[in-house]
C-alpha positions in Angstrom: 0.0 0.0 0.0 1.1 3.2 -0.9 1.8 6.0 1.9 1.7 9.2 -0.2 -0.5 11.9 1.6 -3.9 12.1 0.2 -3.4 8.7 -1.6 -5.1 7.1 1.6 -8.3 9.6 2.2 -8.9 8.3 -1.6 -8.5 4.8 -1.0 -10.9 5.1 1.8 -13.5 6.9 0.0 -13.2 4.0 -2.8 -14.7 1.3 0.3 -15.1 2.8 3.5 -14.2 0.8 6.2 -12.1 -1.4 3.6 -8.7 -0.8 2.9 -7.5 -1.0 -0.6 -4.4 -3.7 -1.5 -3.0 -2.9 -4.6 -3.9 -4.9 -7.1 -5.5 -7.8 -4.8 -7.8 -9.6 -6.2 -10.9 -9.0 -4.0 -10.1 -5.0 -4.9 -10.3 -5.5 -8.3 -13.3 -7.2 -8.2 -15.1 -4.6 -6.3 -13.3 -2.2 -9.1 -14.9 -3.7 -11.6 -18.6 -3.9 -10.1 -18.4 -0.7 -9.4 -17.2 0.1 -13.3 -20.3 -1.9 -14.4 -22.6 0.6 -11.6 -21.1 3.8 -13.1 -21.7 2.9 -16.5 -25.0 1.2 -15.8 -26.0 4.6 -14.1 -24.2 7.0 -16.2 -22.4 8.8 -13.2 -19.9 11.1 -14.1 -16.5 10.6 -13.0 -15.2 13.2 -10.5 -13.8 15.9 -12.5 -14.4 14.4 -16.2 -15.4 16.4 -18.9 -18.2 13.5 -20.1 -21.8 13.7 -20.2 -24.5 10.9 -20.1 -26.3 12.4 -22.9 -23.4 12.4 -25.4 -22.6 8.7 -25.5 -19.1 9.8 -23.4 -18.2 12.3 -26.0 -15.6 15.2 -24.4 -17.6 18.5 -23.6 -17.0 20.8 -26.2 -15.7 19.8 -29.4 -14.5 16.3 -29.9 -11.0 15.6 -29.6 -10.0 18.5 -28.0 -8.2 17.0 -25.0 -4.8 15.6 -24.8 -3.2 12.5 -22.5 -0.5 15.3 -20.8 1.5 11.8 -20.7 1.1 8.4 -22.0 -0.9 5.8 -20.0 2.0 3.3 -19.2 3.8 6.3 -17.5 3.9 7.8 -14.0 3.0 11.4 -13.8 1.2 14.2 -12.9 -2.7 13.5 -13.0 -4.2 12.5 -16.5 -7.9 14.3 -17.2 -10.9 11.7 -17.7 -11.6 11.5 -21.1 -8.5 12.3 -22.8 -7.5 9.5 -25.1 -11.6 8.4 -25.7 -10.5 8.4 -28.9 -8.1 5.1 -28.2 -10.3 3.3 -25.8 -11.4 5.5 -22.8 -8.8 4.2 -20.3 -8.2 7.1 -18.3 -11.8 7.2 -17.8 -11.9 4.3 -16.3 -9.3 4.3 -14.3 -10.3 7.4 -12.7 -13.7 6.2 -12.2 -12.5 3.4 -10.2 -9.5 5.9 -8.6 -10.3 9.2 -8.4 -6.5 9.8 -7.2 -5.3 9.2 -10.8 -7.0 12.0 -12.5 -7.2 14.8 -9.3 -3.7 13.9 -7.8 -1.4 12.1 -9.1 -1.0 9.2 -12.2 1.8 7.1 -10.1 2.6 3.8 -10.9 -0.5 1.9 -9.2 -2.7 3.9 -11.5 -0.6 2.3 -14.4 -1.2 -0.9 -13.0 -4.9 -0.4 -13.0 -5.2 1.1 -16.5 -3.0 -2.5 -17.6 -5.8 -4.6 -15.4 -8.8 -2.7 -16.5 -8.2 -1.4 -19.7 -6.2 -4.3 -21.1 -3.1 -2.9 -22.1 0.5 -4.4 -21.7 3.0 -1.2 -20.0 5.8 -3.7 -20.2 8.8 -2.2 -21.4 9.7 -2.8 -25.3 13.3 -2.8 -26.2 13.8 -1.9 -29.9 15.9 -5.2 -32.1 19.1 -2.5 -32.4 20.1 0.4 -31.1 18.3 3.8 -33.0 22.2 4.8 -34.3 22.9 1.2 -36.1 21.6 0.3 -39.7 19.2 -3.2 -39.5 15.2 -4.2 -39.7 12.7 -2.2 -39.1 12.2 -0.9 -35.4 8.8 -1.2 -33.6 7.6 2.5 -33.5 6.5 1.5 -29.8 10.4 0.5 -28.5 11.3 3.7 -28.5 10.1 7.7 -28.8 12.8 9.0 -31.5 11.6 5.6 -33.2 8.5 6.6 -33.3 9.2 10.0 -34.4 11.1 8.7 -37.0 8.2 6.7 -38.4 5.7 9.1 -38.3 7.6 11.0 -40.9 8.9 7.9 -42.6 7.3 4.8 -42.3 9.4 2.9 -45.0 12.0 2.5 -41.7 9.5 0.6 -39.7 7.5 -1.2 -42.4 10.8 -1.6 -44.8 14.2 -1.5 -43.4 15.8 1.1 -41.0 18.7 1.9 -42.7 21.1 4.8 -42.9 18.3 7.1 -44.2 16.6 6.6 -40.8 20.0 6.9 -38.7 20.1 10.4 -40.4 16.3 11.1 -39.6 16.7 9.9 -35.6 19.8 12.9 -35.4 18.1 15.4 -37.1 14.1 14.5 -35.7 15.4 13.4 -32.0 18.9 15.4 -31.8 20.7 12.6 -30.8 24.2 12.3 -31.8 25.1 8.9 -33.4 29.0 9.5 -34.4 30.5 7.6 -32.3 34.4 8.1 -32.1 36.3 4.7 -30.9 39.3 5.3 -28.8 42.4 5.0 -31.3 44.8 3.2 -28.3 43.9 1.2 -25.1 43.0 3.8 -22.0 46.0 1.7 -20.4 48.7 1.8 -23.3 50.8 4.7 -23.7 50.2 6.8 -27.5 49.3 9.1 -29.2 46.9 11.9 -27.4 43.3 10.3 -27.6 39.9 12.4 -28.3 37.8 13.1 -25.3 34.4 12.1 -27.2 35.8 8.8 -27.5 35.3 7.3 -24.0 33.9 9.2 -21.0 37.2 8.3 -19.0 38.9 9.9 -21.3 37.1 12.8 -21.0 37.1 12.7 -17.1 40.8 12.7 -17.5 41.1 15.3 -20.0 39.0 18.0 -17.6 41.7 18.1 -15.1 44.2 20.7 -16.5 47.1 18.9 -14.7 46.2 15.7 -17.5 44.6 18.3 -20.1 47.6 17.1 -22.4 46.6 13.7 -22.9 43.9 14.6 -25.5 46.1 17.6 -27.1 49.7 16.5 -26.8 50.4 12.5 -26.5 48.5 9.9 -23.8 52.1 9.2 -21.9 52.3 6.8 -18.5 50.7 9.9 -16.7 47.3 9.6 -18.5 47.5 5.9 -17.8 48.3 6.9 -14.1 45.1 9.6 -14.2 43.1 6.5 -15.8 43.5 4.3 -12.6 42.8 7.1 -10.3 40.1 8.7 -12.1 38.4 5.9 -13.9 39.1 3.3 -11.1 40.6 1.1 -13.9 43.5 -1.4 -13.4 46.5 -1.0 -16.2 49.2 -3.4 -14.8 47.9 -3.7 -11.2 49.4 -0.7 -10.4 53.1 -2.5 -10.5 54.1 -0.2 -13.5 57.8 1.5 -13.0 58.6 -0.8 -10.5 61.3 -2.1 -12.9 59.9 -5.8 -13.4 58.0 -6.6 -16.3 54.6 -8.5 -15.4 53.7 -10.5 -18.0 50.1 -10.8 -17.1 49.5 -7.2 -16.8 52.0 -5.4 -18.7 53.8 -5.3 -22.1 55.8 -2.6 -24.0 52.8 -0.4 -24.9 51.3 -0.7 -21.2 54.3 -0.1 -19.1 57.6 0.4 -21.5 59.3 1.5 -18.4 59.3 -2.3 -17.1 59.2 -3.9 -20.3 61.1 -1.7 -22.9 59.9 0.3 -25.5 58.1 -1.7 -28.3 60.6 -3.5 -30.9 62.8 -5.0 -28.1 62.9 -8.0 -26.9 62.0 -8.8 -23.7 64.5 -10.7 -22.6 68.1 -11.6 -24.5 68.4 -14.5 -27.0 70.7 -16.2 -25.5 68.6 -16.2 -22.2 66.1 -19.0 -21.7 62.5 -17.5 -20.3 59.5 -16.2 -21.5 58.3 -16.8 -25.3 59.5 -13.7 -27.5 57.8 -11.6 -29.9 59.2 -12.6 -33.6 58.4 -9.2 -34.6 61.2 -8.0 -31.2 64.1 -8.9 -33.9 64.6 -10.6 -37.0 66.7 -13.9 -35.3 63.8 -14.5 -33.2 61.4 -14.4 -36.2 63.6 -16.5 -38.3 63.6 -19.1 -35.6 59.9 -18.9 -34.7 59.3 -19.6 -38.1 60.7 -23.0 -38.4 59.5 -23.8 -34.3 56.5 -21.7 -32.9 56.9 -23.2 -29.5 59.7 -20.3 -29.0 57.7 -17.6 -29.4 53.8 -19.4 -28.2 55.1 -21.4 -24.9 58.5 -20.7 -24.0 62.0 -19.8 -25.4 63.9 -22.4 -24.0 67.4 -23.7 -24.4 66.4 -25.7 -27.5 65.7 -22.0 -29.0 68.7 -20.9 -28.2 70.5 -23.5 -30.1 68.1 -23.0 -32.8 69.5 -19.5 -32.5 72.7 -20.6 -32.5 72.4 -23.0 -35.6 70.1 -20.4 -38.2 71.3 -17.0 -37.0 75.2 -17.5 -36.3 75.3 -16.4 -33.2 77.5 -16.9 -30.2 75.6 -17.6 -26.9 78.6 -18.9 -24.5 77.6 -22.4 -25.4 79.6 -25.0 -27.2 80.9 -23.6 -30.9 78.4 -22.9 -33.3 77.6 -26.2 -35.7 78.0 -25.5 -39.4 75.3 -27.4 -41.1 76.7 -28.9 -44.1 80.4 -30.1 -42.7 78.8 -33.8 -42.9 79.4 -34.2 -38.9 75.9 -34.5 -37.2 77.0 -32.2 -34.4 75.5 -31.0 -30.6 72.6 -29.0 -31.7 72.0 -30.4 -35.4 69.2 -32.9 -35.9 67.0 -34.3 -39.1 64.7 -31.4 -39.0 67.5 -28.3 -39.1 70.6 -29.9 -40.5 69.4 -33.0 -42.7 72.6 -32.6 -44.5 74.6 -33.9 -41.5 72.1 -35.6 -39.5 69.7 -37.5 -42.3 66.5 -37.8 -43.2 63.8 -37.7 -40.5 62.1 -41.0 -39.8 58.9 -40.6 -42.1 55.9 -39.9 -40.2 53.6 -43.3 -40.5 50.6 -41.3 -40.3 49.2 -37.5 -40.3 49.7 -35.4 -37.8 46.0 -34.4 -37.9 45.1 -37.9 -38.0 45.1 -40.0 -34.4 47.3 -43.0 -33.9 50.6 -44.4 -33.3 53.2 -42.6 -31.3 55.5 -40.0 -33.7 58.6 -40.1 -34.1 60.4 -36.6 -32.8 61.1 -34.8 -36.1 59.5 -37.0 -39.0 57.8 -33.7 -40.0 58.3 -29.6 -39.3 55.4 -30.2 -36.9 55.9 -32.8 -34.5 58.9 -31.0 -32.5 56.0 -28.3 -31.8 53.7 -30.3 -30.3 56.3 -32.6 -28.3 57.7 -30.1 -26.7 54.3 -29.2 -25.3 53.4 -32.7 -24.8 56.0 -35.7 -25.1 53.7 -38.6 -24.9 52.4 -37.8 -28.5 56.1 -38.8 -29.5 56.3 -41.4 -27.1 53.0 -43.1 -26.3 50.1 -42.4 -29.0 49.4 -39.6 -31.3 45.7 -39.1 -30.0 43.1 -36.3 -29.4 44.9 -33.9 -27.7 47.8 -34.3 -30.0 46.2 -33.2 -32.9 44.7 -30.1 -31.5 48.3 -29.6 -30.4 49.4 -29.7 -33.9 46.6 -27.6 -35.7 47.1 -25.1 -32.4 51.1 -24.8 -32.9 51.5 -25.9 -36.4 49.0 -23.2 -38.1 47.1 -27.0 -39.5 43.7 -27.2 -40.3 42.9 -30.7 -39.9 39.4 -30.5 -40.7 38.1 -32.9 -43.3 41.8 -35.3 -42.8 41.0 -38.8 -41.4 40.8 -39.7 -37.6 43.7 -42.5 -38.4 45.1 -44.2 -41.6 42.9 -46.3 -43.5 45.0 -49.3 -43.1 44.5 -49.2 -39.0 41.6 -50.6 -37.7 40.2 -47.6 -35.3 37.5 -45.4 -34.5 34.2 -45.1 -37.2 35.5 -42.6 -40.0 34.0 -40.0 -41.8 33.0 -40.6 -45.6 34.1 -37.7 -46.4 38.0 -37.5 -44.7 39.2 -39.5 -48.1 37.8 -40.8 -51.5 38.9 -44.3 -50.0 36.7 -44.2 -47.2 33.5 -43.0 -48.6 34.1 -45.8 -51.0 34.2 -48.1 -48.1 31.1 -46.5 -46.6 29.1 -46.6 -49.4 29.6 -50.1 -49.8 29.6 -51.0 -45.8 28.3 -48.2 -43.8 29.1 -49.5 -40.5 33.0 -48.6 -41.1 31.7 -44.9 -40.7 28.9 -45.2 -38.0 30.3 -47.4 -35.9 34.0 -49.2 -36.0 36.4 -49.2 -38.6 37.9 -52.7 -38.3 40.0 -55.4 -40.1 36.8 -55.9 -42.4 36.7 -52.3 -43.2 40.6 -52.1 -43.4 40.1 -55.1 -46.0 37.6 -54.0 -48.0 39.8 -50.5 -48.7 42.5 -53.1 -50.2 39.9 -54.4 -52.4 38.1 -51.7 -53.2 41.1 -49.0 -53.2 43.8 -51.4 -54.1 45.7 -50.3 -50.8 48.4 -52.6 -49.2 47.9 -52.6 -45.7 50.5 -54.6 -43.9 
């Protein structure tokens, strides 16, 4: 029950004695009977403008009066009679609650126009926002969307397209260029417009930080960002000479990491995986082993940096590849001149099965360093994901396992092989694909699967 002064002498007029609950049920009822009364007896509402000998028509000339606000909406008190030409709800509201048309229309008199009048105040969201192109908008989700369609109904009925962006800023005022931020609040740049994020702008006002939208956005703007804006760049460990790698980088915090373009540790250091764009050794070498600069540049990297870019890490001698010795730091996959040919693969490496051997193919060093019981145990699941994860491999559409191996059900479509096999004996590709599957690929493919 509501406690606003006056609101309770008028609920006690309504039943005397009786005290009104808010949309109870018993209330309601009695609402309505005495609706049916009023009507049956052609009272006039307290303070409406109707007359029993008019059929409810306004005093005066029809049409004259005006809903001050819509129905669904609090406000001040709505005058009986004013949107008869809809369907009479204020009337009847008011008739039932005089409150709502002397006082105040609050939100209980909202909830009786919805139970008496039939009409749904639930709030309507519009499919996308007024500023973005798409479908046509319900003129009901929104005013300006209503405005808009009143004046051009193609972008309600048809399309609400750029036209009707145009129409909302001119018809409602509203503003839809929106600027995007042309750096991260928390990364040091160039100075960054204040219309682009209200942080920025909160920053900006201060004329200590006024700089950072005229001059450049330097480590003091990111500073101003965490004090003003209550954002975290770097967990507030920035210039405390240690680069977090979780939190900070060369564009959040160059004074702990460096500026941008160095590495972030040396190359002959074991630690963190580098950038390949931080110098052109480190790119060379992540582009023959991705592990270095995705997981970790470990020692292995550091002979790889040794071996492809020449260099002298305080290690044993640089190997020459090509001297015929298969020396420290050489193997099948870098130096096959010295060292051989790697051991070939005996199945994809987007395809499940056997164990593979450590350098049969570019990709499996990638994925063993990650995980070494691909390379000594089985080449399952995991593996593969490993391998189109760190070996840039799409290994959709390649076979689950080789043909020859008997193995899980295969897809028809992984190889012209099996959907011949499938066509022929479905149950190789819904449910197992055994020796009898494995034999009918010799016979149908002419395979030779030992």
């Amino acid at each position: 029950m509501k406690t606003k002064p006056g609101r309770q002498q008028f609920l006690s007029n309504f039943a005397p004695g009786v005290s009104k609950a808010p949309r109870g049920a018993l209330g309601w009822l009695a609402a309505a009977a005495l609706v049916s009364l009023l009507s049956a007896c052609a009272i006039e509402a307290p303070g409406s403008s109707r007359s029993p000998s008019t059929g409810g028509e306004p005093a005066g000339d029809p049409g004259t009066l005006v809903c001050s606000h819509p129905i669904c909406e609090a406000g001040g008190p709505l005058e009986p009679g004013c949107d008869d030409d809809a369907d009479g709800c204020a009337t009847t509201v008011c008739n039932i609650d005089s409150f709502c048309c002397e006082v105040e229309w609050d939100d209980l008199c909202v909830g009786e126009a919805e139970d008496f009048c039939g009409i749904d105040c639930s709030i309507q969201t519009c499919d996308h926002p007024i500023c973005e192109a798409g479908g046509p908008l319900d003129p009901a989700c929104d005013p300006c969307a209503a405005t808009v369609c009143a004046e051009d109904a193609f972008c309600c009925e048809g399309e609400w397209d750029d036209v009707c962006v145009g129409e909302a800023e001119l018809l409602c005022g509203i503003d839809c260029a929106i600027e995007d931020c042309s750096h991260d609040l928390c990364a040091s740049g160039e100075a960054l417009a204040p219309t682009c994020d209200p942080c920025v702008e909160a920053v900006c006002a201060n004329p200590a930080t006024a700089s950072c939208c005229t001059t450049s956005w330097g480590e003091e703007c990111v500073t101003a960002v965490e004090a003003v804006c209550g954002l975290e760049c770097g967990g507030g460990s920035c210039g405390d000479g240690v680069c977090d790698d979780e939190s900070e980088s060369c564009e959040t915090c160059p004074s702990d990491c460096g500026e941008c373009g160095t590495c972030e540790h040396d190359i002959c250091e074991a630690g963190g995986p580098l950038d390949p764009g931080c110098d052109e050794c480190v790119n060379n070498v992540c582009s023959v082993d991705s592990f270095c600069c995705e997981v970790e540049w470990d020692s292995i990297c550091i002979g790889e940096a040794e071996d492809i870019c020449g260099i002298d890490c305080g290690g044993a001698p640089p190997t020459e590849c090509g001297n015929n010795v298969c020396e420290a730091g050489e193997d099948c996959v870098f130096c096959p001149e010295d060292c051989g040919q790697c051991e070939e693969c005996p199945h994809d490496p987007c395809a499940e099965g056997e164990a593979l051997p450590f350098g049969c193919d570019s990709c499996t060093p990638n994925v063993c360093k990650v995980d070494s019981f691909c390379c000594e145990v089985a080449w399952d699941s995991i593996c593969v994901e490993l391998a189109e994860e760190h070996c840039a491999l799409d290994c959709e559409g390649v076979c689950a396992h080789d043909l020859c191996e008997p193995g899980a059900p295969l897809e028809p479509t992984c190889d012209e092989c099996a959907g011949a096999v499938c066509d022929a004996d479905p149950f190789c590709c819904s449910d197992i694909w055994d020796r009898v599957c494995v034999e009918e690929a010799e016979q149908l493919c002419g395979l030779t699967c030992e």
